[in-house]
Steps between C-alpha positions, in 0.01 A plus 500: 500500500408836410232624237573731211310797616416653161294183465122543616495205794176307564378622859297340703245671793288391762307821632195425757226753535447846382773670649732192335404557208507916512912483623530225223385690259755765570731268521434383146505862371803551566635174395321557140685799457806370515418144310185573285507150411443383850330165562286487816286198601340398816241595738404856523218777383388756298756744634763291339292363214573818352892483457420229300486215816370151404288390833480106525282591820340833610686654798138469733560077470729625809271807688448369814451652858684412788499139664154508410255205421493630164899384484423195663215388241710676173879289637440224266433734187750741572734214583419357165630841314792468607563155448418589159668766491814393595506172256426767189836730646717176562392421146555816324773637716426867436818701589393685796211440693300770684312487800298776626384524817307222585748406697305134657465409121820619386789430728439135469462499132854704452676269756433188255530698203847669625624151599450374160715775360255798397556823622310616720359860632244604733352874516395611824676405801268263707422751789761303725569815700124500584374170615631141379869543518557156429451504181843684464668106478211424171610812358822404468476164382267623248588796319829651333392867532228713666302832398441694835293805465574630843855637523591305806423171396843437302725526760257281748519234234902572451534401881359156422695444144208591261613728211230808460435788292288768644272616197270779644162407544310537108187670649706796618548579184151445400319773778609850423635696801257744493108246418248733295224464711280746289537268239463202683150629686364603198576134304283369762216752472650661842479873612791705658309542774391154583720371782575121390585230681658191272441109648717219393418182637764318286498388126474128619197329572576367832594818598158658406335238702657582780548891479232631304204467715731672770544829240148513422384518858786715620364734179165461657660639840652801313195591286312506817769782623515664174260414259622732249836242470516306157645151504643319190624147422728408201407113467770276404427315150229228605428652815277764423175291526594368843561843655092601371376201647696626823386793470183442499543305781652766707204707403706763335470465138392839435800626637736342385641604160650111400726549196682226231853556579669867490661436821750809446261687379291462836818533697543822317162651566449389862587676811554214751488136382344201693760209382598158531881437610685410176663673187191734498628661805844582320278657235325661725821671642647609152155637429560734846201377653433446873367182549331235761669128445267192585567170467286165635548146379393157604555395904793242349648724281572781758596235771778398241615862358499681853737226601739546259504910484831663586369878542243678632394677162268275254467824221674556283517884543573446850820234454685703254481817749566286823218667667063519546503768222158365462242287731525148427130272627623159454274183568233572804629862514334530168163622622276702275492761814871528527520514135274755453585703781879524346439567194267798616835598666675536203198735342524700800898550525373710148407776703617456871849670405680250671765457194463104507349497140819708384712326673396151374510624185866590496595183620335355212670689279837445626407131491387535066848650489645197655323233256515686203765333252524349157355200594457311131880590439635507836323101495566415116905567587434253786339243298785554217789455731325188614520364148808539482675340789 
């Protein structure tokens, strides 16, 4: 039966994380425009708390890293939510339910939710086309419509009977083409002339256990090459006390400029960034920068996700071009030398003349051109024509 769309529905989200809740946010931008009246309940964060979103649970209940211990000892909680969670929907039966990302917590949740009759819609693709291509048959039993944000995705899912929409991906439209770096160096008390090199190790906690010791000595490695090189850390919310205690650890606290938040704004002022393989490395990207991608996890978890990874890329950056635009250390590889020692390459290709830095940053900007779309329309006329099927 379909809904009267000049009626405000009652929406419910699941977004995990701080990335979840950044794309849900959009999401419920541009769903406010066109019914001010929405009704949004759920779990989610601050991001979405301002468009008015009711959160039964915050959206970290669900940050976890990996198969780590930490999911093994959080299963039962997390579990919990969404048994919870899923006896409040049955019992309210909002008209379209929401899940972003997060796909682990979320597929199952729409599968029971869609069988009982609620619509259901899930924003961003599960990276099938990257690793985990199985879960193409749980997509399908579980959702009515997906939000891709890479322009390929639709027509993967078409193949397999799963109706798409690609929206653009929102932070394209967030990162201007062209970044003010003058403006972003001197937010953060930086210099023109300082040359700046950015580390990420991740905005979840697992992954700061595991990466952010590995930054601060490859750091150590550059400043003993260059000691004129300033570092800076934007510190996920809750994190920022960890990364000092780190830091001190490493022995590099005086040179280390550790910062609450302003990821962009770092992005925007550095010249190379250090970074953690996730969404920050698509930010990275639209922010032109060159960039070094790390990742390390627990023994278990890599045994499981190297098993199950269809293509040789594991960045971001580096899938949507098809190609090493950028080094990638991934698990033992990630060793503060190498990691140093390519990031200095980037500060050198400044000055070498050997057009790489020019030439990455074209393809960057023919990628931004790609993912730039409407995104809260483009994904609010999805939504509608969900409603009323």
């Amino acid at each position: 039966m379909s809904q009267d769309v000049s009626v405000a529905p009652r929406i419910a989200m699941v977004a995990g994380e701080t990335s979840g809740d950044l794309l849900a946010g959009l999401l419920l931008g541009g769903m406010k425009k066109r019914w001010p009246d929405l009704d949004s309940h759920g779990i989610g964060g601050p991001q979405m708390a301002q468009h008015g979103f009711l959160a039964w649970w915050p959206h970290h209940k669900l940050s976890v890293h990996g198969f780590s211990w930490e999911l093994l000892r959080r299963y039962r909680e997390i579990v919990g939510i969404r048994k919870q969670l899923r006896a409040k929907l049955l019992d309210q039966r909002p008209d379209v339910f929401v899940g972003v990302d997060a796909p682990d917590f979320n597929l199952d949740l729409e599968a029971d939710l869609k069988a009982a009759g609620i619509k259901t819609v899930h924003f961003v693709c599960p990276s099938i086309w990257a690793w985990r291509a199985e879960r193409v048959e749980k997509i399908r039993r579980s959702v009515d419509h997906v939000l891709c944000i890479f322009p390929f995705e639709p027509q993967l899912l078409a193949s397999h009977g799963i109706a798409a929409t690609y929206v653009g991906h929102p932070i394209a439209n967030l990162i201007p083409m062209v970044p003010d770096r003058g403006a972003a160096r001197m937010a953060l008390g930086l210099t023109a002339s300082d040359t700046v090199v950015a580390l990420l190790p991740g905005s979840r906690r697992g992954e700061v256990e595991h990466l952010a010791m590995r930054f601060f000595q490859a750091a150590a490695h550059m400043h003993a090459a260059d000691a004129a090189i300033k570092f800076i850390v934007p510190a996920a919310p809750g994190l920022q006390e960890r990364l000092q205690a780190l830091a001190i650890q490493s022995g590099m606290q005086h040179l280390i400029q550790i910062v609450a938040g302003q990821s962009h704004t770092v992005l925007a002022a550095c010249d190379v960034t250090l970074i953690a393989s996730g969404t920050a490395t698509l930010e990275a990207a639209l922010f032109k920068r060159p960039m070094v991608i790390a990742y390390n996890m627990g023994w278990l978890s890599w045994r499981l996700m190297r098993g199950k990874q269809l293509q040789p890329w594991v960045g971001l950056p580096n899938i949507l071009c098809s190609d090493f635009v950028v080094p990638e250390f991934i698990q033992d590889a990630a060793t503060a030398q190498a990691l140093a020692h390519s990031t200095l390459d980037w500060l050198d290709a400044r000055t070498n003349g050997s057009g790489k830095l020019e030439a990455l940053t074209q393809k960057f900007e023919n990628l931004h051109r790609e993912l730039q779309r409407d995104t809260a329309t483009i994904a609010a006329d999805a939504i509608q024509k969900v409603l009323q099927t």
